[in-house]
TITOR-70613 format. One record per residue (C-alpha): chain; residue number from 0; z, y, x; residue in one letter. Coordinates in steps of 0.1 Angstrom, whole numbers. Layout:
// residues N
REC   unit   pos      zz      yy      xx   code
REC      A   NUM       Z       Y       X      A
...
END
This chain:
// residues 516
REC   unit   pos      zz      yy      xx   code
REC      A     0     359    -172     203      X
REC      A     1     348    -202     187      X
REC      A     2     310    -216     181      X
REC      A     3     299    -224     144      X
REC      A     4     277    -252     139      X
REC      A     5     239    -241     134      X
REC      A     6     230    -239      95      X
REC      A     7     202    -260      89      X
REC      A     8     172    -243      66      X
REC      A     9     173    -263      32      X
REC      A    10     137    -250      28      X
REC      A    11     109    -275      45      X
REC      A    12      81    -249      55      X
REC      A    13      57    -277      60      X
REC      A    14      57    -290      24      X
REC      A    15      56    -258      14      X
REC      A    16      22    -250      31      X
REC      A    17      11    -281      12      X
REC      A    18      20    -261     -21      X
REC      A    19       5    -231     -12      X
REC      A    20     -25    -252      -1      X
REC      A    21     -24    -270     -36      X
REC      A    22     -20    -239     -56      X
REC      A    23     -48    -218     -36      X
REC      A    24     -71    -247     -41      X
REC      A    25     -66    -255     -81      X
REC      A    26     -53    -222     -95      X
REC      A    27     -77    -207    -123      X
REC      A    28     -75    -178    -146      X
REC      A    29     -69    -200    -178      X
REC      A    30     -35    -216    -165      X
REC      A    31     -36    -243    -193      X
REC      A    32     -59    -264    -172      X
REC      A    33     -54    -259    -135      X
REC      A    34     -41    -294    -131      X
REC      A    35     -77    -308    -143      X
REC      A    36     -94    -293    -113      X
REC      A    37     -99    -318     -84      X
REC      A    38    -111    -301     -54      X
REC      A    39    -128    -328     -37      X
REC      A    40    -164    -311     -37      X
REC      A    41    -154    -270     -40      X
REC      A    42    -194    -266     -45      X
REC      A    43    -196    -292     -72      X
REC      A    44    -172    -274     -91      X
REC      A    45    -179    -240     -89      X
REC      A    46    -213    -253    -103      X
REC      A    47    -192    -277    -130      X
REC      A    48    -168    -254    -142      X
REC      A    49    -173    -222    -166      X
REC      A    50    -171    -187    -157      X
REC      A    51    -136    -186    -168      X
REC      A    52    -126    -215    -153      X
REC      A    53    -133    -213    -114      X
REC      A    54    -110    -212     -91      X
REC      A    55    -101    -175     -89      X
REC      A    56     -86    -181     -47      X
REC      A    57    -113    -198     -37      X
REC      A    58    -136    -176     -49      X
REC      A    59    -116    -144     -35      X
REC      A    60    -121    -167       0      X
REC      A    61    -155    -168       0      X
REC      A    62    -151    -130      -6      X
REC      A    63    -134    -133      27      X
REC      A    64    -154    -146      44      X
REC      A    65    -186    -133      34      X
REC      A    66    -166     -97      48      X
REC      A    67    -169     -83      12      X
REC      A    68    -132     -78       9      X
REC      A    69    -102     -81      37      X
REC      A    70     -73     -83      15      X
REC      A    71     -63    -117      -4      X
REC      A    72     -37    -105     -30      X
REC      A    73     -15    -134     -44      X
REC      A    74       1    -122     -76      X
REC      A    75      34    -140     -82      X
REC      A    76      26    -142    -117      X
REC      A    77       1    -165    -107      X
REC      A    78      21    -188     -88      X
REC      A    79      50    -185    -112      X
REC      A    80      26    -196    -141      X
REC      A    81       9    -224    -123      X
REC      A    82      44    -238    -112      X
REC      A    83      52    -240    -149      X
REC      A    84      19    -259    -159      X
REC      A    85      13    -283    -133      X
REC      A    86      58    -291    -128      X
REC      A    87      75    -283    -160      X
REC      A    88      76    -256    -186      X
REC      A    89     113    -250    -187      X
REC      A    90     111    -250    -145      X
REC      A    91     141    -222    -138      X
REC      A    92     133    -196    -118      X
REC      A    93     161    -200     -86      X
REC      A    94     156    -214     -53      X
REC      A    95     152    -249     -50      X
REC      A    96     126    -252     -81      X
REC      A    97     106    -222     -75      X
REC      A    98      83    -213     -52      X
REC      A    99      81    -176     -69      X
REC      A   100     114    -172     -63      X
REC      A   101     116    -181     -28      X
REC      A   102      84    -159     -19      X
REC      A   103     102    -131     -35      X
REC      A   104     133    -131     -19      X
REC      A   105     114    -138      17      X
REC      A   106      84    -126      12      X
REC      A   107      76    -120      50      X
REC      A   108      84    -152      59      X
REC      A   109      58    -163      32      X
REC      A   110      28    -138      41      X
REC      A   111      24    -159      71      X
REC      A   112      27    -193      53      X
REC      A   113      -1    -183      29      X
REC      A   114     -21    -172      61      X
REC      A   115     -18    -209      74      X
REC      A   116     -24    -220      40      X
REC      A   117     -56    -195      44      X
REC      A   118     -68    -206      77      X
REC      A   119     -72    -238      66      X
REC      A   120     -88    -234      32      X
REC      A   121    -115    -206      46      X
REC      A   122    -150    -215      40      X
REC      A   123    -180    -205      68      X
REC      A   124    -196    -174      58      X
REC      A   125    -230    -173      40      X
REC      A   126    -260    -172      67      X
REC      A   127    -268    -135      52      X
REC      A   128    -234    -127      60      X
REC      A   129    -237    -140      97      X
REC      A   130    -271    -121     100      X
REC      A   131    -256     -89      93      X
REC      A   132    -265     -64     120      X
REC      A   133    -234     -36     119      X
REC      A   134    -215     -72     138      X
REC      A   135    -188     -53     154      X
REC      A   136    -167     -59     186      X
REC      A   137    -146     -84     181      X
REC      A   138    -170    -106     163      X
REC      A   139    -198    -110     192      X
REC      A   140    -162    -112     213      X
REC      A   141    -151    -141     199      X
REC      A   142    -181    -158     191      X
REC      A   143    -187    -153     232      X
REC      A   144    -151    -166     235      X
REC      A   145    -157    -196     211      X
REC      A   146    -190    -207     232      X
REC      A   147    -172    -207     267      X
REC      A   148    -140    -224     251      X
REC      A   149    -162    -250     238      X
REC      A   150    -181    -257     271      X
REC      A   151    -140    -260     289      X
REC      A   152    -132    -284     262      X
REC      A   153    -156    -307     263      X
REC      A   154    -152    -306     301      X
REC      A   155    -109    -313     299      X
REC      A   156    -118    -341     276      X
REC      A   157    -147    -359     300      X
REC      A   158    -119    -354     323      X
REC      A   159     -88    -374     303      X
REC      A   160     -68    -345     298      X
REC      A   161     -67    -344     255      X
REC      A   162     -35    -319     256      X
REC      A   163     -57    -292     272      X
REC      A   164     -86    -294     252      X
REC      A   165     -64    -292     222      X
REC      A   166     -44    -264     229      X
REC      A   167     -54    -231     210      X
REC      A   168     -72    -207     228      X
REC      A   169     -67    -173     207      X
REC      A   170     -34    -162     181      X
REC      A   171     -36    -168     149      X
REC      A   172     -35    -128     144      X
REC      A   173     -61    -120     168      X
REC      A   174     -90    -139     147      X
REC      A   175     -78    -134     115      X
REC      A   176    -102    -106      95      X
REC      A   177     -83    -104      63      X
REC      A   178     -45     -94      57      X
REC      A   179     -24    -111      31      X
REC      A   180       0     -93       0      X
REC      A   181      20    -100     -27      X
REC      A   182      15     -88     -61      X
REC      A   183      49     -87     -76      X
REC      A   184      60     -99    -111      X
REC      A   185      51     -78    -142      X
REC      A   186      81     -79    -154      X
REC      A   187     101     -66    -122      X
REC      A   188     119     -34    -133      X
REC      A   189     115      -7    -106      X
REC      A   190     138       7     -88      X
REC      A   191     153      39     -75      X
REC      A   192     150      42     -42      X
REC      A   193     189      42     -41      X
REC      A   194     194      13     -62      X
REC      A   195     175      -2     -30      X
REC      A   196     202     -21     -12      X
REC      A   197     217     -42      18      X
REC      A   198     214     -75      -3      X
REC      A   199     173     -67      -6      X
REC      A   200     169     -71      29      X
REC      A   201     135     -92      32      X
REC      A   202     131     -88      -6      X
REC      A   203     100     -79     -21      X
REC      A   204     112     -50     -42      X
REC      A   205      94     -24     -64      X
REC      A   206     102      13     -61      X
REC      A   207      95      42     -79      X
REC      A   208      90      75     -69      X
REC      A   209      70     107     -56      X
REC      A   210      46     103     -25      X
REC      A   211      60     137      -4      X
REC      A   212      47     132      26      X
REC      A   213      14     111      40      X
REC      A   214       0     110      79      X
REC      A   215     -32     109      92      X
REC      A   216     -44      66      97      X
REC      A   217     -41      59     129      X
REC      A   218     -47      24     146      X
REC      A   219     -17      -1     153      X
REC      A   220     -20     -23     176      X
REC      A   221     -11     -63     165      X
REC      A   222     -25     -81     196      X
REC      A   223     -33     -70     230      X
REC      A   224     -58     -83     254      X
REC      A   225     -52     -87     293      X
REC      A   226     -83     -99     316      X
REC      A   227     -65    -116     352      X
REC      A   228     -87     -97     382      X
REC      A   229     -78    -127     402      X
REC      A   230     -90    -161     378      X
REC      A   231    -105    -144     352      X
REC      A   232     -86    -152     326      X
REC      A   233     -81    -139     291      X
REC      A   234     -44    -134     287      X
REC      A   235     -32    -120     246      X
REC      A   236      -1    -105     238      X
REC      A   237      11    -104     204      X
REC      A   238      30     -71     190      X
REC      A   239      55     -77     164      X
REC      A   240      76     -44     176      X
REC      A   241      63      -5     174      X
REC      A   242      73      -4     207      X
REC      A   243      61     -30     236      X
REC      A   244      63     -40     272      X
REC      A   245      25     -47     286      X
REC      A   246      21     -78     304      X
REC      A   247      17     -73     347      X
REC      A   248       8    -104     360      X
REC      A   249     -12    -139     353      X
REC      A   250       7    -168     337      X
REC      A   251     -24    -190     336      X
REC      A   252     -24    -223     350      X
REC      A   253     -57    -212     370      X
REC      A   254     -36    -187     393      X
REC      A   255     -14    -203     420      X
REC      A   256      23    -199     417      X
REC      A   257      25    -176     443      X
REC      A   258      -3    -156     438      X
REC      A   259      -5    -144     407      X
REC      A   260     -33    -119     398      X
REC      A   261     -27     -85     380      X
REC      A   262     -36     -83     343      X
REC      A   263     -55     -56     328      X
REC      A   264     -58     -44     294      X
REC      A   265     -89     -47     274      X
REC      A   266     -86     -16     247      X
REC      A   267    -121     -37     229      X
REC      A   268    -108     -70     230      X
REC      A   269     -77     -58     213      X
REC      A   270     -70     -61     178      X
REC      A   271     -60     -27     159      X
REC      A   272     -51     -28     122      X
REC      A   273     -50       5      99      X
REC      A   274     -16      26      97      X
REC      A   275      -7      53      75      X
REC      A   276      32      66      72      X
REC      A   277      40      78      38      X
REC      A   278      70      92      27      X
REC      A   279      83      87     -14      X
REC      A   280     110     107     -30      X
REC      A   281     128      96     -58      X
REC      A   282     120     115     -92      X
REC      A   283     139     144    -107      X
REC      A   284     153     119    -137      X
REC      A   285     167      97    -116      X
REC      A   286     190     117     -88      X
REC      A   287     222     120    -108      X
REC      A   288     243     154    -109      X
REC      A   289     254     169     -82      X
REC      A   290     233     147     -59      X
REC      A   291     202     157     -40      X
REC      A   292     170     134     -42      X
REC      A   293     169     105     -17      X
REC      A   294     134      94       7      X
REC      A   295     123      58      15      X
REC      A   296     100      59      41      X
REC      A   297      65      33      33      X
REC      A   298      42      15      61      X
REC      A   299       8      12      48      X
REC      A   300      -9     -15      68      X
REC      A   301     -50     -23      65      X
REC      A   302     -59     -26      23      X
REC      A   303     -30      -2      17      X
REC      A   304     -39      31      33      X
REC      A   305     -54      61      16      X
REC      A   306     -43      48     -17      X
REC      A   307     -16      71     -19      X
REC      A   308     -17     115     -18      X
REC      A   309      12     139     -19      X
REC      A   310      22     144     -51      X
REC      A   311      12     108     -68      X
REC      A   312      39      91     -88      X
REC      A   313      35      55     -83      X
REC      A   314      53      20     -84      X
REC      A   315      51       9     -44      X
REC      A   316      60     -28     -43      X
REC      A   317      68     -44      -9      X
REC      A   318      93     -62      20      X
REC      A   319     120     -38      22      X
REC      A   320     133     -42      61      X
REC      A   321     157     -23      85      X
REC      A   322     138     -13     114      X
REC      A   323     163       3     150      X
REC      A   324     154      37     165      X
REC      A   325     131      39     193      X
REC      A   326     139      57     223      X
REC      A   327     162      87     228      X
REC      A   328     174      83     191      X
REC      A   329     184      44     197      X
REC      A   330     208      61     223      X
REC      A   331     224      87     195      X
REC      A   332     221      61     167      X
REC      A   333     237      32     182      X
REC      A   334     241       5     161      X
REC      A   335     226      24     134      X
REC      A   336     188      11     119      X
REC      A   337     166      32      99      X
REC      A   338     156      11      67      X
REC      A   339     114      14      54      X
REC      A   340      93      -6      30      X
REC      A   341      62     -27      45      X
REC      A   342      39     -21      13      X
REC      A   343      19     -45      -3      X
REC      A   344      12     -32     -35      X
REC      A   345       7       2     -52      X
REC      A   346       4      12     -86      X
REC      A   347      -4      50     -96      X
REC      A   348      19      62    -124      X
REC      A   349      -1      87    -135      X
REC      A   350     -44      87    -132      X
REC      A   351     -69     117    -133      X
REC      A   352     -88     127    -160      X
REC      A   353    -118     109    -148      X
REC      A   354    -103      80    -141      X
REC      A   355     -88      76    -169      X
REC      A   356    -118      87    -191      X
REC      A   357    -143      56    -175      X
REC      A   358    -113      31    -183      X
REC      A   359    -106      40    -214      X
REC      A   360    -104       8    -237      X
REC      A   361    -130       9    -271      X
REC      A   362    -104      16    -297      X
REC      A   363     -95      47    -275      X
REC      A   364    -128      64    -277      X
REC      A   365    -126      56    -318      X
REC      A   366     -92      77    -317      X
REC      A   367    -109     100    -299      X
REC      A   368    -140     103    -318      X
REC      A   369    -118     101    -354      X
REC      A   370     -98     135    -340      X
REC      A   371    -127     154    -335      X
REC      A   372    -129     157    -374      X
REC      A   373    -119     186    -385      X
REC      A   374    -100     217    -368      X
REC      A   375     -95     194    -335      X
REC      A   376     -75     222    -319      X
REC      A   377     -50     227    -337      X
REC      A   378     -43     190    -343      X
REC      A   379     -37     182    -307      X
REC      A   380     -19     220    -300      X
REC      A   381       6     209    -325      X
REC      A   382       7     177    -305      X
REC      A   383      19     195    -273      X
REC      A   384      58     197    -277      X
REC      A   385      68     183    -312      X
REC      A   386     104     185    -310      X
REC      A   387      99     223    -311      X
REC      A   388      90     242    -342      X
REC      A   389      61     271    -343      X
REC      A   390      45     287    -310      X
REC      A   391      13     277    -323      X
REC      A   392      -3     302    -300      X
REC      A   393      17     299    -272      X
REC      A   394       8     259    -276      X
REC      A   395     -26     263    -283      X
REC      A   396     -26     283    -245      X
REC      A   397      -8     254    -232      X
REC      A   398     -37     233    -247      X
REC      A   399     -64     254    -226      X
REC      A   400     -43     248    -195      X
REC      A   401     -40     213    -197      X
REC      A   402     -76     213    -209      X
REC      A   403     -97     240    -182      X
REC      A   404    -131     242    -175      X
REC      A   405    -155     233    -157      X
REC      A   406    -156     245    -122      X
REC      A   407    -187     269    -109      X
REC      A   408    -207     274     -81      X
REC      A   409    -228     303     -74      X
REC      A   410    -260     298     -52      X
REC      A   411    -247     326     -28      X
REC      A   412    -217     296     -22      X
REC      A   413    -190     319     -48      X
REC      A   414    -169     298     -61      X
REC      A   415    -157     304    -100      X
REC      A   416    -125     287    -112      X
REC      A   417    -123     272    -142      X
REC      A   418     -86     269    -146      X
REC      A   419     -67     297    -165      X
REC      A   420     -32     307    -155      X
REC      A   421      -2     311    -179      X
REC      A   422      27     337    -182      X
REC      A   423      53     330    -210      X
REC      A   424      75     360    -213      X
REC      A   425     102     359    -241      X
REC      A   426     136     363    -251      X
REC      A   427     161     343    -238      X
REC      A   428     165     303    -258      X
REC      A   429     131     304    -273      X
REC      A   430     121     273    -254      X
REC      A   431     101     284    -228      X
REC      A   432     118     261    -204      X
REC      A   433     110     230    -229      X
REC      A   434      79     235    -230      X
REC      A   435      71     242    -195      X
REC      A   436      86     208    -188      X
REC      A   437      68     191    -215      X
REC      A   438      36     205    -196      X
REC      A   439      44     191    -165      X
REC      A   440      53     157    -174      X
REC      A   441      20     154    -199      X
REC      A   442      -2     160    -170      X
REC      A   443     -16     135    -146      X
REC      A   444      -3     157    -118      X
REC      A   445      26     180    -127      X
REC      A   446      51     198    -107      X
REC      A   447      80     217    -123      X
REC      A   448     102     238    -100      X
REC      A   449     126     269    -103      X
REC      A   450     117     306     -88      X
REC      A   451     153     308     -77      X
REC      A   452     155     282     -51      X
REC      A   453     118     287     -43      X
REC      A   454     109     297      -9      X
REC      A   455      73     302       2      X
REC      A   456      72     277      26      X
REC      A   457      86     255      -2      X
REC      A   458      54     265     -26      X
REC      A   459      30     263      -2      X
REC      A   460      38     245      29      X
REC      A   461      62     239      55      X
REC      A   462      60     230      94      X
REC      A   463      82     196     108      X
REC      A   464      79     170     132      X
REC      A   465      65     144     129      X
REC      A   466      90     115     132      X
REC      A   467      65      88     145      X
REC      A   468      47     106     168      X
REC      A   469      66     138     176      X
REC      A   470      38     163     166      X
REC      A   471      43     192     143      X
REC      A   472      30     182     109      X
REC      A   473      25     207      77      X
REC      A   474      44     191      46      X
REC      A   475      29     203      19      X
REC      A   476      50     221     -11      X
REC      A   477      50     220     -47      X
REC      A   478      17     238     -53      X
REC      A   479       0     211     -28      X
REC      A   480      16     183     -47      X
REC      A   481       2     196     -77      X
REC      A   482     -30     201     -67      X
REC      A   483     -57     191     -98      X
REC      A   484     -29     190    -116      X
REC      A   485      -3     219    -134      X
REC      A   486      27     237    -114      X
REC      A   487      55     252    -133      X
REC      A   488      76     278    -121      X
REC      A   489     105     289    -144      X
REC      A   490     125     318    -137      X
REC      A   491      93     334    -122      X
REC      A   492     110     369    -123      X
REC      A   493     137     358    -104      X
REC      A   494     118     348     -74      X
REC      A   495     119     373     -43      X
REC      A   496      84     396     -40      X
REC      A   497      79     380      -6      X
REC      A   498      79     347     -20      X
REC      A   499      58     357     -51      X
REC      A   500      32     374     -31      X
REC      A   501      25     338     -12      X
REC      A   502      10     328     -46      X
REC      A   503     -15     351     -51      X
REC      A   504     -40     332     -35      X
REC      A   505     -34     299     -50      X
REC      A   506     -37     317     -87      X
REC      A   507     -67     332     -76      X
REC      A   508     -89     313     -52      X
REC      A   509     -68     283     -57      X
REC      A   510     -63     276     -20      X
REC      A   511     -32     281       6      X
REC      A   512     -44     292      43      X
REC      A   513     -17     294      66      X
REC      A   514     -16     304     102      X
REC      A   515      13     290     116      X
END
């Protein structure tokens, strides 16, 4: 067995802190002149320079640390086009010119090179800020913490001994309040989640598909806190695994090699971050024939969770990582590892009504207001499946179910739905099967499944376990993923009466109870 010689990184992490430092400090929204901004005074020049002009990171910092926002996104469009204006226009896009490039093909490397880069760049938070009452644990913690460490300091250095007063007191993870992610290229293509490969390993990568599955948010723990019953003293753990082994005795300096205190944890000096599990499926046009559809399971960490519901299509951009099985199933798996994707940034596909009404650009509301001219229905029912000649009833009843109407509320607490349901009966190859299809991809929520290979736990909902913490878990079915939204069953004759008797609720209370 012979020993290869160590191959040294060609990538100086240092200088690239320096860039990150640089481009955090001078970027602005008009990239033609981020090079003119000196950032010798950051007041002066958020006074000096226009609206448009200000640094857009250093303003997103004071955000930070005002405790407005806890998320600095970095979009790599930025960084690519500030690269180009301040090095050279015609700067490739590989790895030794492009600092883009190397934060996309390691990004997690990166997000803790840009907190560094953070760190250091952080202003003080306003004095209204500071005065806030709602403080919460870990603030009056640390500031506690910050006062004693001070006092120790100054006494290590009126005794000679620099190196101990330098040394830093807490990780860089425990008193950090904000979380760092990657926006990824606009002109990334996204992927299935089988395209998704070995060779993406620590990529950031962009995948496409349908949210299945979403758990409850639970807290994570990302630093733990020990207290020595013996010296005193404050011991921290960092957690970079989902499993860990908690600390049992002292390594301070205070507690004599031979008796070493025990530590105990401190659940409120610990530092918890937000976790949600989701899990995304790939979409019907891209599982190819014969195949069945592939999952990608997504961590959700802080700024990420509760952006995503079962049944949203959406472009999920982040680190794609293996991760080994815990426990009994590291035993079965051997060297097996399950693979996930550490988000960082998600982008719905498809958007409410609502939501899509109140950001609706001006020459979208002309459009609109320019159809309601004349016979407005039958414009836009004509508008529902082109490709297909006549049915103009059968279109204009698709029209009132993509439309509905309001919902009402009685004062006894009745509730009276607004949505209509819709039976097309016909002969066989009129198109009924088109149409349905062009129903459910038109809507912002749509669902199109088969009575055939329908069950009722499949419409409704089905019970599994939980794969992170072992509990039973209700997945919901196509009729939950299309909720506020339109669910097509074809075939619905075929289906069994069982099964067709499950959905009687949901056509007519629109609800599912179960009792399981």
């Amino acid at each position: 067995m012979s020993a290869l010689e160590p191959i040294r990184s060609v990538v100086d992490y240092e200088d690239e802190v320096k860039q990150i430092t640089k481009f955090l400090e001078k970027f602005v929204v008009n990239g033609k002149k981020q090079a003119s901004v000196d950032m010798d005074d950051e007041m002066d020049i958020m006074d000096a320079v226009p609206d448009k002009q200000k640094p857009k990171y250093m303003a997103l910092l004071r955000s930070v640390a005002n405790r407005e926002i806890d998320t600095v996104e970095v979009s790599l469009d930025d960084v690519r086009e500030f690269e180009v204006a301040t090095v050279d226009a015609a700067l490739p896009f590989a790895q030794g010119s492009s600092l883009a490039f190397r934060i996309e093909h390691n990004a997690r490397s990166y997000v803790e090179l840009f907190s560094r880069a953070v760190d250091a760049l952080l202003p003080e938070a306003d004095e209204s800020a500071m005065q806030d009452a709602g403080a919460d644990v870990l603030d009056v913690l640390f500031q506690a913490r910050r006062d004693r460490d001070r006092r120790d300091r100054e006494a290590l250095q009126t005794q000679g001994d620099a190196a101990a007063a330098a040394a830093e007191s807490f990780p860089a993870a425990l008193t950090r309040r904000y979380t760092v992610r990657f926006v990824p290229r606009s002109n990334q293509r996204a992927q299935a989640v089988r395209e998704v490969g070995a060779s993406q390993i620590g990529h950031l990568v962009t995948v496409r598909g349908i949210v299945t599955r979403v758990s409850d948010v639970r807290p994570a723990m990302v630093v733990a806190a020990y207290v020595c019953d013996e010296c005193g003293s404050e011991v921290f753990q960092e957690v970079t695994a989902r499993q860990f082994t908690p600390l049992t005795q002292c390594a301070s300096s205070q507690c004599g090699p031979r008796a070493r205190g025990r530590l105990h944890k401190q659940t409120r000096g610990s530092r918890f971050v937000r976790f949600q599990e989701v899990r995304l499926q790939e979409l019907t046009d891209q599982v190819p024939m014969g195949d069945i559809p592939r999952t990608l399971t997504v961590h959700c960490i802080e700024g990420a969770v509760r952006t995503l519901s079962p049944g949203d299509m959406a472009h999920v951009a982040g680190v794609f990582v293996p991760q080994p099985y815990t426990g009994m199933r590291a035993l079965r798996a051997g060297l097996l590892a399950d693979t996930l994707l550490e988000a960082h940034h998600v982008r719905p596909l498809k958007r409410r009504y609502d939501e899509l009404a109140a950001t609706a650009p001006a020459d979208m509301h002309l459009r609109l207001a320019a159809l309601g001219r004349g016979d407005a229905y039958t414009r836009v029912a004509r508008a529902i499946a082109p490709e297909i000649f006549g049915h103009e009833d059968v279109k204009k009843a698709l029209l009132l179910l993509l439309v509905g109407a309001p919902a009402k509320r009685t004062r006894e607490g009745m509730a009276i739905r607004g949505d209509i349901n819709v039976c097309l009966m016909g002969d066989p190859g009129v198109a009924k099967s088109q149409l349905l299809r062009f129903v459910a991809t038109v809507a912002p929520r749509g669902v199109y499944t088969t009575g055939r290979g329908s069950s009722s736990a499949g419409l409704t909902a089905a019970v599994l376990r939980d794969a992170a913490t072992g509990e039973l878990v209700l997945e919901g079915g196509a009729l939950v993923l299309a909720d506020n939204g339109i669910c097509a069953i074809d075939e619905f004759d075929k289906m069994d009466e069982t099964d067709r008797t499950a959905i009687h609720e949901v056509m007519e209370q629109q609800t599912i109870s179960i009792a399981k």
